[in-house]
C-alpha positions in Angstrom: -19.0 21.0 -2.8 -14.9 20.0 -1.3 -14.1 21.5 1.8 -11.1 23.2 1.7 -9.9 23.5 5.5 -8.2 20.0 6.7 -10.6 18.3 9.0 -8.8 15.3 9.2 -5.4 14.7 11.4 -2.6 12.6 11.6 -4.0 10.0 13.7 -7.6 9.8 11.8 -5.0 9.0 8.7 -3.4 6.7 10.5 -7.0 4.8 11.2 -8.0 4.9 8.4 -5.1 3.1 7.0 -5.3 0.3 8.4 -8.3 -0.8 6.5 -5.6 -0.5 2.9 -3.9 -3.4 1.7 -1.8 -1.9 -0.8 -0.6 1.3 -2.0 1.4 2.1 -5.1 5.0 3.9 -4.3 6.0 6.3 -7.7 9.2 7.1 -8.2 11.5 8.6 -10.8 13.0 6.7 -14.0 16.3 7.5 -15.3 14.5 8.4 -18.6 12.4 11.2 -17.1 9.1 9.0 -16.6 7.5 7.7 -13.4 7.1 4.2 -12.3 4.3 3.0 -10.0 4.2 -0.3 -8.2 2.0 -1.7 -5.8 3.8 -2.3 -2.1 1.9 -4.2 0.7 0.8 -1.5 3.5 1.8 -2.8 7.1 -1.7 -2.4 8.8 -0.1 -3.4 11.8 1.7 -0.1 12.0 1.2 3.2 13.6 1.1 5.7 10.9 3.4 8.7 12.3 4.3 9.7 9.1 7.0 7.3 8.2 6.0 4.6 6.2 8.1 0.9 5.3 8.7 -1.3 2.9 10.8 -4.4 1.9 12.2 -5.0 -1.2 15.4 -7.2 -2.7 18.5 -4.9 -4.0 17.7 -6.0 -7.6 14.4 -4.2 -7.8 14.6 -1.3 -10.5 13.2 0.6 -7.2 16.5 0.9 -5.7 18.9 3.1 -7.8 16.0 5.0 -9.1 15.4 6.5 -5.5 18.9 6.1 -5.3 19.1 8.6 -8.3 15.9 10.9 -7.0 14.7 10.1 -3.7 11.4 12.3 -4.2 8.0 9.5 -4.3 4.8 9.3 -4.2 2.8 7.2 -2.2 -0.7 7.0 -3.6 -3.7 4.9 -1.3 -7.7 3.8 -2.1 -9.2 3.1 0.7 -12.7 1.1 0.7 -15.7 2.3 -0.9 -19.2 0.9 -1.1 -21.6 1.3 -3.2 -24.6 2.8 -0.6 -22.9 2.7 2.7 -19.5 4.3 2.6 -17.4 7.0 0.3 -13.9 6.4 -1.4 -10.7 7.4 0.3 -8.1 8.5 -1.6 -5.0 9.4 0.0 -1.7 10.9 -1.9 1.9 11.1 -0.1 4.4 13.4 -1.1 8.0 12.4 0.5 11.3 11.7 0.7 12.4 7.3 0.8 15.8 5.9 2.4 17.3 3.2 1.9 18.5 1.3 4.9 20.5 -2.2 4.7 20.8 -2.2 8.2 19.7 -5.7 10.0 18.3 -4.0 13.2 16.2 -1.9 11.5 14.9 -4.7 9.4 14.0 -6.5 12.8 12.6 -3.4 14.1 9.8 -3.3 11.4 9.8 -6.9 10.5 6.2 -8.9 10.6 5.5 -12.3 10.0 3.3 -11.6 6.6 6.7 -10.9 5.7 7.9 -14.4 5.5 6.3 -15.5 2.7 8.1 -12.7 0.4 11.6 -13.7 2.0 12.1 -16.9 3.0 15.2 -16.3 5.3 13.8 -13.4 7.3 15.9 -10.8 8.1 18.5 -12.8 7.1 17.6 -12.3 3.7 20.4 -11.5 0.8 20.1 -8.9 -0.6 17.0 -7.4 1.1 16.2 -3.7 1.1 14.1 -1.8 3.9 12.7 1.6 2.3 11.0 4.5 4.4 9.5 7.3 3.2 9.1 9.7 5.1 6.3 12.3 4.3 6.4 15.8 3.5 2.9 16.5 2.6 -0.5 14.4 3.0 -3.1 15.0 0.8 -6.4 13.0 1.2 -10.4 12.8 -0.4 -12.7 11.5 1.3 -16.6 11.9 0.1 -17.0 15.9 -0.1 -14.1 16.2 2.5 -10.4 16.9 1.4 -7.6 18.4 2.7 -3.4 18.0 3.6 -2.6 16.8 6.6 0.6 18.2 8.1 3.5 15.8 9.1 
């Protein structure tokens, strides 16, 4: 049986985040459909709510939000078979994008390196945030939205 009142809050998402590698940012094609790809999730990062990625000016990413900025943000958190229950978390939100070198050295890791050799240096780089509107999340027989 779900529970429908949110037991969960910001900072127990946040947590729990940390354990995801990856989640897969949606956003709007120019022909109506909805692209997914997978983006590497920061676990060295607070989440507050805001949440950033790097990508290169060429990706088809770029003018789509550019078009639409409305995403998705869509995580699986671990599961085991006798032990532990899937997470599922879903972002609703609103993505920037910022070609500004301070901010890229504000959120910039080392992991990052290996994407872009010159650092924050990098031609052409791209930082997005997405900044959530509504958090959704499933975990076991628990699920609720999270308020940002």
């Amino acid at each position: 049986m779900t529970k429908t009142q949110t037991t969960k809050t910001l900072s127990d998402i946040s947590k729990t985040m940390r354990d995801v590698d990856f989640c897969m940012l949606n956003t709007h094609t120019s022909t109506g459909g909805i692209a997914a790809r997978p983006m590497s999730n920061n676990r060295e990062v607070d989440y507050d709510g805001d949440s950033w990625f790097f990508t290169d000016e060429t990706a088809l990413m770029v003018p789509e939000i550019e078009a639409n900025p409305a995403v998705g943000l869509s995580y699986q958190g671990k599961a085991g078979f006798l032990a532990s229950r899937p997470l599922f978390i879903a972002v609703d939100g609103i993505a920037d994008l910022i070609r500004d070198k301070a901010q890229f050295e504000a959120h910039w890791t080392k992991d990052l390196d290996q994407w872009f050799e010159q650092g924050v240096d990098t031609p052409g780089m791209v930082l997005i945030r997405v900044r959530a509107g509504r958090i959704h999340y499933w975990d076991g027989e628990d699920e609720g939205t999270v308020g940002v």
